[in-house]
N, CA, C and O atoms as a MOPAC input file, in Angstrom:
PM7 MOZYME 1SCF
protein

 N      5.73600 1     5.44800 1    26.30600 1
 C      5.27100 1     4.80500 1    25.08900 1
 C      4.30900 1     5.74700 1    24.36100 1
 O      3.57900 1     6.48100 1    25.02600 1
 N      4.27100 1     5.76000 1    22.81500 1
 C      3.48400 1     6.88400 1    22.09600 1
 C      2.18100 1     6.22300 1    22.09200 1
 O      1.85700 1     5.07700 1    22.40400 1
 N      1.39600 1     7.39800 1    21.58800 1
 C      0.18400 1     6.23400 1    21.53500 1
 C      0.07900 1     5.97400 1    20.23100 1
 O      0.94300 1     6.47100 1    19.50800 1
 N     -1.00400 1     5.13200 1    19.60100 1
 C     -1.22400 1     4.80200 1    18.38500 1
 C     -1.35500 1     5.30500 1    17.46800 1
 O     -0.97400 1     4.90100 1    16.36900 1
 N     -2.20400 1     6.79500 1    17.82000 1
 C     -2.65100 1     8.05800 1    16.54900 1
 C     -1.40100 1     8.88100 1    16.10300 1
 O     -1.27500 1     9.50500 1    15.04900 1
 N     -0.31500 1     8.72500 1    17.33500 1
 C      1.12500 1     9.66000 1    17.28900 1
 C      1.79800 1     9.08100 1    16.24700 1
 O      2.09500 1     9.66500 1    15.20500 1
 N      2.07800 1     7.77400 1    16.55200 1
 C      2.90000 1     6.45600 1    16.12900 1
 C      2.37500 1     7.09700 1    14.41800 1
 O      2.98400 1     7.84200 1    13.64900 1
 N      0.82600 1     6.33900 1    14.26700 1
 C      0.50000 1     6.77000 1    12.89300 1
 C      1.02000 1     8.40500 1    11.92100 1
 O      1.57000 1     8.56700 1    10.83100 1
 N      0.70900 1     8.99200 1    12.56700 1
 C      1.02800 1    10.71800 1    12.01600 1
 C      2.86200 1    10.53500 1    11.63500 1
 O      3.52000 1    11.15800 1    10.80200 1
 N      3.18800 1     9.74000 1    12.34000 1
 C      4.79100 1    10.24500 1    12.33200 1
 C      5.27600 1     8.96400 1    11.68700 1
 O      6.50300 1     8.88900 1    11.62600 1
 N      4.61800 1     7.96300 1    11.20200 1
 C      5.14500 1     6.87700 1    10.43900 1
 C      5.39400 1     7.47800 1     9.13100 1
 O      6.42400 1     7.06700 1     8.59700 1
 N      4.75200 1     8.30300 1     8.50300 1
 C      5.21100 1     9.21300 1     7.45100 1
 C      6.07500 1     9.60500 1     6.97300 1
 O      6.49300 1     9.34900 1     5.84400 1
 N      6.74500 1    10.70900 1     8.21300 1
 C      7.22300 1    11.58200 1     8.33400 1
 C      8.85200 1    11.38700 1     7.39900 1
 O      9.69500 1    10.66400 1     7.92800 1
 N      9.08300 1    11.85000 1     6.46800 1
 C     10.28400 1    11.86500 1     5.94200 1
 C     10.18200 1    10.65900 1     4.60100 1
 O     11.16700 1    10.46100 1     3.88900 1
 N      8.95200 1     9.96000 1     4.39800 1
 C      8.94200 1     8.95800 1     4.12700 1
 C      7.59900 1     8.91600 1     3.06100 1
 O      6.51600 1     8.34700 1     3.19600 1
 N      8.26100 1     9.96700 1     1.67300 1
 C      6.78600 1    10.32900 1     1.03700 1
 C      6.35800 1     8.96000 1     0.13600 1
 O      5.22600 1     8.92300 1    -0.34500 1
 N      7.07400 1     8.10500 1    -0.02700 1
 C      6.43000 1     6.70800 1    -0.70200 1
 C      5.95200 1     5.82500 1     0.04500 1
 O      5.41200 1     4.78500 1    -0.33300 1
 N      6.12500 1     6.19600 1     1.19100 1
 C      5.66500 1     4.84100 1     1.76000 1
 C      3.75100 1     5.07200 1     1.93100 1
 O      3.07100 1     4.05500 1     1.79000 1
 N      3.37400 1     5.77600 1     2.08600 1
 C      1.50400 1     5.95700 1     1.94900 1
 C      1.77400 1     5.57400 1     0.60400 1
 O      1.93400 1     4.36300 1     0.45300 1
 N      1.86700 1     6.28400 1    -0.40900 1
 C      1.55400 1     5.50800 1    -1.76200 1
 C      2.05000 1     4.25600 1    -2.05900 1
 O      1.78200 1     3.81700 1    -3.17700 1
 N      2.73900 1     3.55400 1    -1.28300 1
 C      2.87800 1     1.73600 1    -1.38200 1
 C      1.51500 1     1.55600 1    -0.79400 1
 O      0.67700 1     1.03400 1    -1.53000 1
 N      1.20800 1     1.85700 1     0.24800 1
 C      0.20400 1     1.41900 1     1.01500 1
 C     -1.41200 1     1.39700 1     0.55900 1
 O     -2.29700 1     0.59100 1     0.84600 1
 N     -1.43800 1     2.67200 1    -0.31300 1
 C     -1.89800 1     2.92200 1    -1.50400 1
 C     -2.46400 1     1.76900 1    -2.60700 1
 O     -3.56000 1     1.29000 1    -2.89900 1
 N     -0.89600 1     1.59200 1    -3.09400 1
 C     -1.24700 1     0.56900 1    -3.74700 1
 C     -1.79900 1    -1.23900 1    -3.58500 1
 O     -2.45500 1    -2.13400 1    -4.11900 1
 N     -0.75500 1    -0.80200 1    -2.16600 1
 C     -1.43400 1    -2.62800 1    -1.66200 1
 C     -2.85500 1    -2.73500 1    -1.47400 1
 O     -3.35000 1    -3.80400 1    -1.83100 1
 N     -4.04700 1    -1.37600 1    -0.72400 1
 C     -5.07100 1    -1.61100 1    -0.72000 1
 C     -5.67400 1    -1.52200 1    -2.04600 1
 O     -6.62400 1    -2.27600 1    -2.26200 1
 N     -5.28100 1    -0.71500 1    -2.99300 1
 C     -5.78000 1    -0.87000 1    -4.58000 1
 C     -5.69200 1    -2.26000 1    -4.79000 1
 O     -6.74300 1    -2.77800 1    -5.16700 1
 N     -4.59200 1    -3.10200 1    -4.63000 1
 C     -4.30100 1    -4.42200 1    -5.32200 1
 C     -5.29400 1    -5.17300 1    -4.92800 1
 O     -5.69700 1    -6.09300 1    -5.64100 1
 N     -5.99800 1    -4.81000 1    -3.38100 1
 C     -6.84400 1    -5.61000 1    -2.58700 1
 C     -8.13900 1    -5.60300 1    -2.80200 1
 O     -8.90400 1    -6.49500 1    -2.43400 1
 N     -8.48900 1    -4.47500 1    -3.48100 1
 C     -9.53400 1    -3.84000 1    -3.30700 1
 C    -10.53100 1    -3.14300 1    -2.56600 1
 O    -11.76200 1    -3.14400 1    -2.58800 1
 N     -9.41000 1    -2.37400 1    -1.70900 1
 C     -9.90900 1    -1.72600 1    -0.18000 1
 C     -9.31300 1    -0.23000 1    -0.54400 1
 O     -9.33700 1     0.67200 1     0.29400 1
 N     -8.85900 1    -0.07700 1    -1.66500 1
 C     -8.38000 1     1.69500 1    -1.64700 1
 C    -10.25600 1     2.33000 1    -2.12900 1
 O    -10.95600 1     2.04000 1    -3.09900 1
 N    -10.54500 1     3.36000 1    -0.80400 1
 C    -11.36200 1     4.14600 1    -1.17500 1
 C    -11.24700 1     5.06800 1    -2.32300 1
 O    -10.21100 1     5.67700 1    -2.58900 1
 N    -12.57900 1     5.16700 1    -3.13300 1
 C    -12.86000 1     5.73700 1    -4.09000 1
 C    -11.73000 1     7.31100 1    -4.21600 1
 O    -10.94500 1     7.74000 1    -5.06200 1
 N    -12.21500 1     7.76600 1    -2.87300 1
 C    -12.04600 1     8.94100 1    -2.65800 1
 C    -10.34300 1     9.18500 1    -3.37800 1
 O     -9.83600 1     9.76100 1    -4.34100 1
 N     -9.97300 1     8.44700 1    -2.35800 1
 C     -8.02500 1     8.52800 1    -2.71200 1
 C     -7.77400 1     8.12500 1    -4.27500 1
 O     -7.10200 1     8.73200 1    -5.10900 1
 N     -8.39100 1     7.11900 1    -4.39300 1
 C     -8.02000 1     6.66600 1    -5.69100 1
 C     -7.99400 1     7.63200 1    -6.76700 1
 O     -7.26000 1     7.55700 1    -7.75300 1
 N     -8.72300 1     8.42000 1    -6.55900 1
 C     -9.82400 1    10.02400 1    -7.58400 1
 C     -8.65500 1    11.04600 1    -7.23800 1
 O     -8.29800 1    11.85900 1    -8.09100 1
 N     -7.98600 1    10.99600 1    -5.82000 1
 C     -7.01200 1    12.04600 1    -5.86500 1
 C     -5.83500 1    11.62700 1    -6.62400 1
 O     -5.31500 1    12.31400 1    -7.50300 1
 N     -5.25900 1     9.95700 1    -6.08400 1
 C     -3.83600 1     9.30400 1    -6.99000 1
 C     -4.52200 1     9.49500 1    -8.58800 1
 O     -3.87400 1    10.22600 1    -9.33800 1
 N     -5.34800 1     9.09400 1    -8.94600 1
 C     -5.75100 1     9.66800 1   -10.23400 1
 C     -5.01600 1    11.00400 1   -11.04900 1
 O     -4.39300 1    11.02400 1   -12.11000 1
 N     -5.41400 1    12.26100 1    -9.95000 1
 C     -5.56100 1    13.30300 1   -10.61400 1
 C     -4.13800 1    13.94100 1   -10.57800 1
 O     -3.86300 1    15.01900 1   -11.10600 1
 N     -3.15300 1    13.04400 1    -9.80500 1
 C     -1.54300 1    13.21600 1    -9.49700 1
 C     -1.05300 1    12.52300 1   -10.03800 1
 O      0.16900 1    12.64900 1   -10.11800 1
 N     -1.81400 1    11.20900 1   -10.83100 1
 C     -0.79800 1    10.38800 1   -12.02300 1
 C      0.28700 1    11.05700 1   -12.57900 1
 O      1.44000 1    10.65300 1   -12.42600 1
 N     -0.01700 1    12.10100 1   -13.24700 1
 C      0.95200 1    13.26300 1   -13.95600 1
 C      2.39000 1    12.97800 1   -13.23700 1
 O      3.34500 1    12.21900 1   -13.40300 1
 N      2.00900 1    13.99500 1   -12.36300 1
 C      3.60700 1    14.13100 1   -11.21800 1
 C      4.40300 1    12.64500 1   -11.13800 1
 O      5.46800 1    12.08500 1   -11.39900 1
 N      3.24600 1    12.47300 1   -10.65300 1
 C      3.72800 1    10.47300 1    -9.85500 1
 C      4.52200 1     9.47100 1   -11.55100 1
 O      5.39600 1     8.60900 1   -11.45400 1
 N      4.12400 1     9.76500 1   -12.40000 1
 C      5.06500 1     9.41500 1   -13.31900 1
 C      6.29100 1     9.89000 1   -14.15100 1
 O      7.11500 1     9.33200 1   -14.87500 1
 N      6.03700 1    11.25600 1   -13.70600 1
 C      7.41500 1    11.96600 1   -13.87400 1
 C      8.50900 1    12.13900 1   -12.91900 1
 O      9.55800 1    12.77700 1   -13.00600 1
 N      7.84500 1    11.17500 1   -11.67100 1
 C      8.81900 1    11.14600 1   -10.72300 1
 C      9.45600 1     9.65700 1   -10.77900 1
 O     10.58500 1     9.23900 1   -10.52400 1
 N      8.64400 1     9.23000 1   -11.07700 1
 C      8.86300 1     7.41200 1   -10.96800 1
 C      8.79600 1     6.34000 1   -12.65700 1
 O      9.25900 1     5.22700 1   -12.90400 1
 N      8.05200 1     7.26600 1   -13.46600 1
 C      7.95900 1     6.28800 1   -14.49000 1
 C      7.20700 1     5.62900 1   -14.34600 1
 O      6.70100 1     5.67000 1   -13.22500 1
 N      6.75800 1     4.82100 1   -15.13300 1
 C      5.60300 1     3.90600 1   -15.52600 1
 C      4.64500 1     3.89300 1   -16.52600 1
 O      5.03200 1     4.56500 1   -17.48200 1
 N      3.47600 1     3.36700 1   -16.70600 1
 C      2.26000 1     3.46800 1   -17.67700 1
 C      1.69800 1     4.81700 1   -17.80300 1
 O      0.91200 1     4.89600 1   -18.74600 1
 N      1.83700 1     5.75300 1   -17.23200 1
 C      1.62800 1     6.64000 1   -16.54800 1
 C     -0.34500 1     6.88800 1   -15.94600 1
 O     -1.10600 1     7.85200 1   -15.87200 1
 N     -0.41800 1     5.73300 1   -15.71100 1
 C     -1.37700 1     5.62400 1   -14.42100 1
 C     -0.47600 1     5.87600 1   -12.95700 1
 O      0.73800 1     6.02200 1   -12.82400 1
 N     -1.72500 1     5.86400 1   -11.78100 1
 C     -0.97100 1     6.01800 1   -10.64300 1
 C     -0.23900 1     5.14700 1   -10.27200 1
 O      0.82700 1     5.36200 1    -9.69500 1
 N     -0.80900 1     3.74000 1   -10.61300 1
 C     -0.56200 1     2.24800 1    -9.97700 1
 C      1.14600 1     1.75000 1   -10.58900 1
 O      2.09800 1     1.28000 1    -9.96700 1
 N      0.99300 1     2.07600 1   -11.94200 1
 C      2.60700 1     1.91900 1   -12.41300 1
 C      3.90800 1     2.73900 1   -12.09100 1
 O      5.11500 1     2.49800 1   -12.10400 1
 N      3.19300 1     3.71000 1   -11.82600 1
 C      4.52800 1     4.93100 1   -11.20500 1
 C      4.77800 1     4.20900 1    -9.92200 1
 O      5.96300 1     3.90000 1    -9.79600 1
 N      4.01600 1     3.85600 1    -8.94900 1
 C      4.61300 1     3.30000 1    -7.77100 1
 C      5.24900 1     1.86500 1    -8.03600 1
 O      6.18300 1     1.42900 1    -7.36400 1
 N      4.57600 1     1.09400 1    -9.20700 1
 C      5.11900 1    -0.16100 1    -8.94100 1
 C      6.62400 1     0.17300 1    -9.72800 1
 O      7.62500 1    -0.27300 1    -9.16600 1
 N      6.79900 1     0.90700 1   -10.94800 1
 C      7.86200 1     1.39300 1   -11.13000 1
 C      8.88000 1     1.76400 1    -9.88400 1
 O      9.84300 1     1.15800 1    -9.41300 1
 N      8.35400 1     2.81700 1    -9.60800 1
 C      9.54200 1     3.50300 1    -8.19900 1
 C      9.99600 1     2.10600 1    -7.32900 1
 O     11.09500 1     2.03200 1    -6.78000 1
 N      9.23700 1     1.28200 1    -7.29600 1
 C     10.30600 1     0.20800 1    -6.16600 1
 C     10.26300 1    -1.28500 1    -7.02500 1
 O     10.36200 1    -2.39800 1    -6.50700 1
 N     10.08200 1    -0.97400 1    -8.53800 1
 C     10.74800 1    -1.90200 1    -9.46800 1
 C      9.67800 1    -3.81000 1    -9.49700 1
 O     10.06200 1    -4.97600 1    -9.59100 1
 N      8.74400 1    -3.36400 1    -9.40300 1
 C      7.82300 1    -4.67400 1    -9.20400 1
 C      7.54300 1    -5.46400 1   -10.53500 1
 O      7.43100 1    -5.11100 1   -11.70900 1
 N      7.48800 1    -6.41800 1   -10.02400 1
 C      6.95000 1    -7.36000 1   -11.13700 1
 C      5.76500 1    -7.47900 1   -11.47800 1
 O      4.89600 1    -7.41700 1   -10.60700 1
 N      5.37400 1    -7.70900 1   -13.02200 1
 C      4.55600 1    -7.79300 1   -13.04800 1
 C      3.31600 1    -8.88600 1   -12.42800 1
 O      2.14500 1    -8.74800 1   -12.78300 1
 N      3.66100 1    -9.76200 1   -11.65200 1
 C      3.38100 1   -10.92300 1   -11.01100 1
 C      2.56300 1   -10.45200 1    -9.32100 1
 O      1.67700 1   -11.00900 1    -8.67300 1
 N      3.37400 1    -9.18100 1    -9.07500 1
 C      2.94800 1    -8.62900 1    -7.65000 1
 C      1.76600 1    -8.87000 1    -7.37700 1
 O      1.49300 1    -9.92300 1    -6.80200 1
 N      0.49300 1    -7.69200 1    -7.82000 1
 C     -0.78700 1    -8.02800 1    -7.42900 1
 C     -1.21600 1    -9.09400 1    -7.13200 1
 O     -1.81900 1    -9.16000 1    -6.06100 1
 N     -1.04800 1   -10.52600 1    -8.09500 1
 C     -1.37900 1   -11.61300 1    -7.51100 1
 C     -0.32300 1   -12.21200 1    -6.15000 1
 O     -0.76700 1   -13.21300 1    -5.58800 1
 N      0.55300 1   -11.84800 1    -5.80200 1
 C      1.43900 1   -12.51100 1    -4.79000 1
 C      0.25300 1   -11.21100 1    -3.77100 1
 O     -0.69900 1   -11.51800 1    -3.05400 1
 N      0.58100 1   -10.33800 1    -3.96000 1
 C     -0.13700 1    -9.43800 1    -2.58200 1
 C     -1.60500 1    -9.82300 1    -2.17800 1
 O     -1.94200 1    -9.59000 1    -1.01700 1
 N     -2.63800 1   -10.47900 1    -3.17200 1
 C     -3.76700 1   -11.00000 1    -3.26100 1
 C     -3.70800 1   -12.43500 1    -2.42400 1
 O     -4.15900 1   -12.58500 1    -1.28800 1
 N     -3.20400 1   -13.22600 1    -3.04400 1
 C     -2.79400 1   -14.23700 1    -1.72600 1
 C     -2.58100 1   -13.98200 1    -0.92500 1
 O     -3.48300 1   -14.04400 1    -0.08900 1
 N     -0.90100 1   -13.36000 1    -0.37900 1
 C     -1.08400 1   -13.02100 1     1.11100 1
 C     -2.09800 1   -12.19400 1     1.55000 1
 O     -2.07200 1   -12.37000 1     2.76900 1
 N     -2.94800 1   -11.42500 1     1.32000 1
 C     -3.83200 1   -10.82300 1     1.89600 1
 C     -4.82800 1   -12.11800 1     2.31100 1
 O     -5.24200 1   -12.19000 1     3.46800 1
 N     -5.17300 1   -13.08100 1     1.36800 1
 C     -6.12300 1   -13.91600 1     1.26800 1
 C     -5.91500 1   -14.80300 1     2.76100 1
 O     -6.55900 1   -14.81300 1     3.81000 1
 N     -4.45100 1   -15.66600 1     2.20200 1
 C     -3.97400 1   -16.35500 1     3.77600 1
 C     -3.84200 1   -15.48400 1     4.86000 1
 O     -4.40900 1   -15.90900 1     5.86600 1
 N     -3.24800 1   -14.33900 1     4.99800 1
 C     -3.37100 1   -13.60400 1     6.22500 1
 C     -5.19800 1   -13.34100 1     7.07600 1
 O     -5.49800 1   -13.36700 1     8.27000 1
 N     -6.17000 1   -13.08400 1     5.70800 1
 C     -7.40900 1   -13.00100 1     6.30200 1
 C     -7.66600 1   -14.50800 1     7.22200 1
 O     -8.06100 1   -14.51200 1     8.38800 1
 N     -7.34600 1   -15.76100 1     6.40800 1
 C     -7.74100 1   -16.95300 1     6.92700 1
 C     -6.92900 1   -16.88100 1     8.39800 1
 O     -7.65100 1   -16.91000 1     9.39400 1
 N     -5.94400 1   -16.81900 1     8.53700 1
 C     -5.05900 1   -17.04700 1     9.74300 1
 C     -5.43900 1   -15.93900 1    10.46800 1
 O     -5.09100 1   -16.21600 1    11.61600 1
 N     -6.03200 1   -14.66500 1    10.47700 1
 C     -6.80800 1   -13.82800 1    11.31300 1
 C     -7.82800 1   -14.69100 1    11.82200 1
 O     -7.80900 1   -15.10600 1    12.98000 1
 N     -8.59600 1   -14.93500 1    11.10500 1
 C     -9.84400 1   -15.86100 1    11.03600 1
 C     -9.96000 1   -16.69900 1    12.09200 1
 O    -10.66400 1   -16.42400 1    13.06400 1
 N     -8.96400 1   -18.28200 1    11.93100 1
 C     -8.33200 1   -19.21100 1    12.54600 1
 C     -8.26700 1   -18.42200 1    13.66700 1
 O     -9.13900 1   -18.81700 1    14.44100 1
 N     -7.41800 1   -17.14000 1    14.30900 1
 C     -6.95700 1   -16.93700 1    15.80200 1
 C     -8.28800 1   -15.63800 1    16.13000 1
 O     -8.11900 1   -14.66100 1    16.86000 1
 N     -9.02300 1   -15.83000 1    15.69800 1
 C    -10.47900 1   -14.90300 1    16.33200 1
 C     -9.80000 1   -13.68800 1    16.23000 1
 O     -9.74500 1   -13.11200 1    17.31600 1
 N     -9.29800 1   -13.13400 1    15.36900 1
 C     -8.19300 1   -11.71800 1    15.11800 1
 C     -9.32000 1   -10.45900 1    13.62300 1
 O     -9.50200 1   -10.71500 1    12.43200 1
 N     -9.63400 1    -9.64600 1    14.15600 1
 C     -9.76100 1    -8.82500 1    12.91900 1
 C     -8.24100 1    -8.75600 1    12.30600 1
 O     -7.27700 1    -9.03800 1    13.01700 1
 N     -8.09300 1    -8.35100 1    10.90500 1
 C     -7.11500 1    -7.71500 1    10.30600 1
 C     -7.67300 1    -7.26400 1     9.20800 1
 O     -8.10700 1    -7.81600 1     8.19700 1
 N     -7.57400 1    -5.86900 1     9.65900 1
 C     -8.10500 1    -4.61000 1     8.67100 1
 C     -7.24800 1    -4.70800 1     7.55900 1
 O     -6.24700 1    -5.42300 1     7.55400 1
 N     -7.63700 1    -3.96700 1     6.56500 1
 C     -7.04800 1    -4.02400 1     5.11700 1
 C     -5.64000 1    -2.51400 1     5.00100 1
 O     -4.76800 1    -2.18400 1     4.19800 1
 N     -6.12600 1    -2.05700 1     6.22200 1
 C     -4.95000 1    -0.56400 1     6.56600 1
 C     -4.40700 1    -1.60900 1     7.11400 1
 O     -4.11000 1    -2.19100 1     6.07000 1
 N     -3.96400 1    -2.45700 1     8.12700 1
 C     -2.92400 1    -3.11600 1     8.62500 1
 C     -2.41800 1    -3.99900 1     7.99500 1
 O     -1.21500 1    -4.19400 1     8.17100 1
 N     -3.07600 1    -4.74000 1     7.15300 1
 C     -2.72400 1    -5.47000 1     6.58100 1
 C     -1.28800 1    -4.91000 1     4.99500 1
 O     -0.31600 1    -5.46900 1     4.48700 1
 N     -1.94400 1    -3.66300 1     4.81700 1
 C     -1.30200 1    -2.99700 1     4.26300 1
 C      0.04600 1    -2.61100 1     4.40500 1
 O      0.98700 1    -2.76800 1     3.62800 1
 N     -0.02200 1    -1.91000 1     5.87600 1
 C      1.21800 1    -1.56500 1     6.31000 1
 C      1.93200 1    -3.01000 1     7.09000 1
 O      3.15300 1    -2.85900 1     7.02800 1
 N      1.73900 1    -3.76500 1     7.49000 1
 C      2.66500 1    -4.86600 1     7.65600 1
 C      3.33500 1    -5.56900 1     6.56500 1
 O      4.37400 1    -6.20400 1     6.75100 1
 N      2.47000 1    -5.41500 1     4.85500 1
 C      3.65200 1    -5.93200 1     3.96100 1
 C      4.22600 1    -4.76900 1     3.70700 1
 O      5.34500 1    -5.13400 1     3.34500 1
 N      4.21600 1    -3.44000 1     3.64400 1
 C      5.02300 1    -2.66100 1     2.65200 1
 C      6.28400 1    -2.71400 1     3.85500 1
 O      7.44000 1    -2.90600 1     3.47800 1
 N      5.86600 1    -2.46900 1     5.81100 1
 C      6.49800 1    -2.98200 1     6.26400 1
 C      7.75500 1    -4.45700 1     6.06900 1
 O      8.95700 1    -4.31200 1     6.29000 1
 N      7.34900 1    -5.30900 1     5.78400 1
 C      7.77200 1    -6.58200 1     5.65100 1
 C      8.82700 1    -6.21200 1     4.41900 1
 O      9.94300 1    -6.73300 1     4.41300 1
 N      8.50900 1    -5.49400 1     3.61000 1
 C      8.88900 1    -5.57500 1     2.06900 1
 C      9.93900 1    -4.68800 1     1.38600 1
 O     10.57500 1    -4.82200 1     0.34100 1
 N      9.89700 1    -3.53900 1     2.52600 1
 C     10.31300 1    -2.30800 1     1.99900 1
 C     11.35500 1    -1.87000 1     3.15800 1
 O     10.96500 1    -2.28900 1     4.24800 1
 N     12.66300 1    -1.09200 1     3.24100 1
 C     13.03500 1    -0.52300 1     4.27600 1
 C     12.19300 1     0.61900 1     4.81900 1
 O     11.73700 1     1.31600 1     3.91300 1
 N     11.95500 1     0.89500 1     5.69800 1
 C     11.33200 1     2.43800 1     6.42200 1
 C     12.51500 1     2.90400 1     6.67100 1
 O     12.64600 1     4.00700 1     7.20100 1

């Protein structure tokens, strides 16, 4: 069995949208650090000539996998009920897991 840090490094691998979904779900949440946000910022450029959109960062991705404009609030809820039902079973759920279990849930890998 891999361990967890392996698992992470290689969830990537071949798979350059899937961090920038993840990206965006913690943006939607309000858990994307400054830091990243300042880099997706300064790659808007690319990221909309690859994907289209407003040409902010946030529309090139919601472009590339075709979202509605309705998303943020559906991802805001489930984040909301998922915190409560963490809550309810004495469970942390970080805003990185929480992340990757919808783009998981949502998206093929």
């Amino acid at each position: 069995m891999e361990n967890s840090s392996r698992e992470n490094n290689s969830r990537y691998d071949g798979k350059p949208l899937l961090k920038l979904l993840e990206f965006y779900v913690l943006w939607v949440i309000g858990e994307l650090p400054e830091e990243v946000d300042k880099s997706l910022k300064a790659i808007a450029p690319k990221l909309h000539a690859l994907y289209g959109g407003d040409g902010q960062w946030q529309g090139a991705i919601a472009a590339s996998v075709h979202f509605s404009e309705d998303i943020p609030v559906e991802i805001r809820g489930l984040w909301t009920r998922n915190l409560e039902i963490a809550r309810d079973n004495n469970v942390t759920l970080s805003p990185q897991k929480f992340a990757e279990m919808f783009v998981d849930e949502n998206f093929e890998n």
